[in-house]
C-alpha positions in Angstrom: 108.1 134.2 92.1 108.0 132.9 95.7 105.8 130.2 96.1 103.6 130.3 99.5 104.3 127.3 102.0 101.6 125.5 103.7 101.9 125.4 107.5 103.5 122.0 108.0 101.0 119.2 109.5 101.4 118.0 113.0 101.5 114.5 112.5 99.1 112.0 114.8 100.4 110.5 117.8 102.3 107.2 117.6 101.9 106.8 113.7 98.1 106.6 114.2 96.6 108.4 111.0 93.3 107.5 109.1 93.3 107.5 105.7 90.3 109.6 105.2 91.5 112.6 107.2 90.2 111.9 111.1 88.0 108.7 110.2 87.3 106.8 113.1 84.4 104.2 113.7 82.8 104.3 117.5 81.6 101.4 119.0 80.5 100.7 123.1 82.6 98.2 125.2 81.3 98.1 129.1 79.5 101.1 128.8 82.9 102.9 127.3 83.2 104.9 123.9 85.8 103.3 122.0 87.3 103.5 118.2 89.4 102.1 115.2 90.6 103.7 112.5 88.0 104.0 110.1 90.3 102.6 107.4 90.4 99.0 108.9 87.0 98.3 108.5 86.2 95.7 106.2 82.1 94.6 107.7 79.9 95.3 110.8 77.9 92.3 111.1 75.4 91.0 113.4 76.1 89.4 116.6 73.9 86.5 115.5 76.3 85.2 112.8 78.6 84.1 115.1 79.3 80.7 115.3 79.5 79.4 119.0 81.5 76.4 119.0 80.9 73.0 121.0 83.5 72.1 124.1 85.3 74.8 126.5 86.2 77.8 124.9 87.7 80.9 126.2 85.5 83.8 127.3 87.4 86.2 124.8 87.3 83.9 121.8 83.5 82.9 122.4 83.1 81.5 118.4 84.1 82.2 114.9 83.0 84.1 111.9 82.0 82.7 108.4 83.8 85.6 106.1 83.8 85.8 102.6 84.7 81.6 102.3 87.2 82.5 105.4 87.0 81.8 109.1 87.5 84.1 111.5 87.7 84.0 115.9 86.1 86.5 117.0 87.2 88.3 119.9 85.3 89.4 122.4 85.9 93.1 123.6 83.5 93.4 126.5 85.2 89.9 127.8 88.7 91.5 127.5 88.4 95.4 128.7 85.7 94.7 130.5 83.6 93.4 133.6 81.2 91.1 130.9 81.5 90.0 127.8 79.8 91.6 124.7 78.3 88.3 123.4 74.4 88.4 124.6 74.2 92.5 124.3 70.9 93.3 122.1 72.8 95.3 119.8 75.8 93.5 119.7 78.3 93.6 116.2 80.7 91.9 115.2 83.2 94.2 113.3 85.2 92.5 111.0 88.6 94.4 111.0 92.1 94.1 108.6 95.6 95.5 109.2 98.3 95.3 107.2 98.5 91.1 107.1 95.4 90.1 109.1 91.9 89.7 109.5 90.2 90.1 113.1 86.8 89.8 114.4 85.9 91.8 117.1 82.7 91.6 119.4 81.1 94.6 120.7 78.1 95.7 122.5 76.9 98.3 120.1 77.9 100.9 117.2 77.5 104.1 117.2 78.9 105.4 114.3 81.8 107.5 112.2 83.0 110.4 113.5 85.0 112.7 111.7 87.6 115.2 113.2 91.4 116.5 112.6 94.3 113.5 113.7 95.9 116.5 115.1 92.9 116.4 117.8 93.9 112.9 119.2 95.5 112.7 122.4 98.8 111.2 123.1 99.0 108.1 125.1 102.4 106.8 127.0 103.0 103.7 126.3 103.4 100.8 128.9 100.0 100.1 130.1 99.3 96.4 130.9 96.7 94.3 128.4 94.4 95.1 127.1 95.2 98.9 127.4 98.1 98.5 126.0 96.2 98.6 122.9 95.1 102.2 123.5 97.2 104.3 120.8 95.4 107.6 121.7 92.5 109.3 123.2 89.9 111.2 120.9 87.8 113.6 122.7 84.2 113.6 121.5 81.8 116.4 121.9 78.6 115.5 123.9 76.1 118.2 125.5 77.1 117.8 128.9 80.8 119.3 127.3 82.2 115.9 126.3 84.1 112.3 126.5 87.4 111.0 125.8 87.6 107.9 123.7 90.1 105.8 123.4 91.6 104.7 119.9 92.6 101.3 119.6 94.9 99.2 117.6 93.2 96.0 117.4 96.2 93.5 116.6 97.7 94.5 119.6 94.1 94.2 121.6 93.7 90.8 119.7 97.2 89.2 120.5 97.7 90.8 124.2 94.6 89.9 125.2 94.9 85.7 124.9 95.5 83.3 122.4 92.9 83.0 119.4 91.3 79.9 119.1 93.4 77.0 116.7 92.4 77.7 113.1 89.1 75.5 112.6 88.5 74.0 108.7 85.2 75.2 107.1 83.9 71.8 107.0 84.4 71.4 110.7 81.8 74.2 111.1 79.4 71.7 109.1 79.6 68.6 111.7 
């Protein structure tokens, strides 16, 4: 009895794969399409429960998050990849984001949603750009009805460390002062 094969699957570029097959959340940074894999996710929440913190801060670490009895910086995208920084957008999100041993926060000007296509679809992207688009794993091409956009997929711990330091880790009851 032979058995039929299934054609063997492509696999992503650079070990990018979501875990529900071509899951990616789109967000805007500066007016650009970006995305994450859908499966980092944890939280979109509102830009308003940041917590801006007294004294000079960096631009792309503008506060911290209060997260399930955790504290999180939050990074700010539109700071980092762009010419302004996300904080102060009107439908600014903070997207709260886990890989395999971290939790980030990541500021952005808006969401616009999951989109849903094959891995095989993404884009290959050579490696060696400087930060923060060094954090680009892939393009995604999008359809749109002027024929489309490219998005870029990015991998946020290397967004988060490349682009500056976070913040030092802040106590709960400091928040409270």
């Amino acid at each position: 009895m032979n058995a039929q094969r299934s054609p063997a699957t492509v696999p992503p570029p650079m070990d990018f794969a979501p875990s529900l097959a071509g899951s990616w959340l789109l967000f805007v940074v500066d007016g650009q399409a970006c995305a994450i894999d859908s499966r980092q996710l944890r939280q979109i929440a509102l830009a308003d429960s940041l917590i801006r913190l007294p004294g000079p801060r960096l631009a792309r670490w503008p506060g911290v998050l209060a997260w399930q009895q955790r504290v999180l910086g939050v990074f700010d995208c539109g700071a980092a990849m762009g010419r302004r920084p996300s904080l102060g957008a009107v439908a600014a999100r903070v997207l709260v984001v886990q890989d395999r041993s971290r939790l980030w926060a990541l500021l952005v000007d808006q969401v616009r949603g999951l989109h849903h296509d094959s891995p095989t679809r993404l884009i290959d992207v050579q490696p060696g750009l400087p930060p923060p688009w060094n954090a680009v794993r892939a393009l995604l091409p999008l359809p749109t009805d002027d024929g489309g956009e490219v998005c870029p997929v990015l991998h946020v711990p290397t967004l988060c460390q490349d682009g500056c330091a976070p913040p030092a880790p802040i106590h709960p009851a400091e928040l409270r002062a």
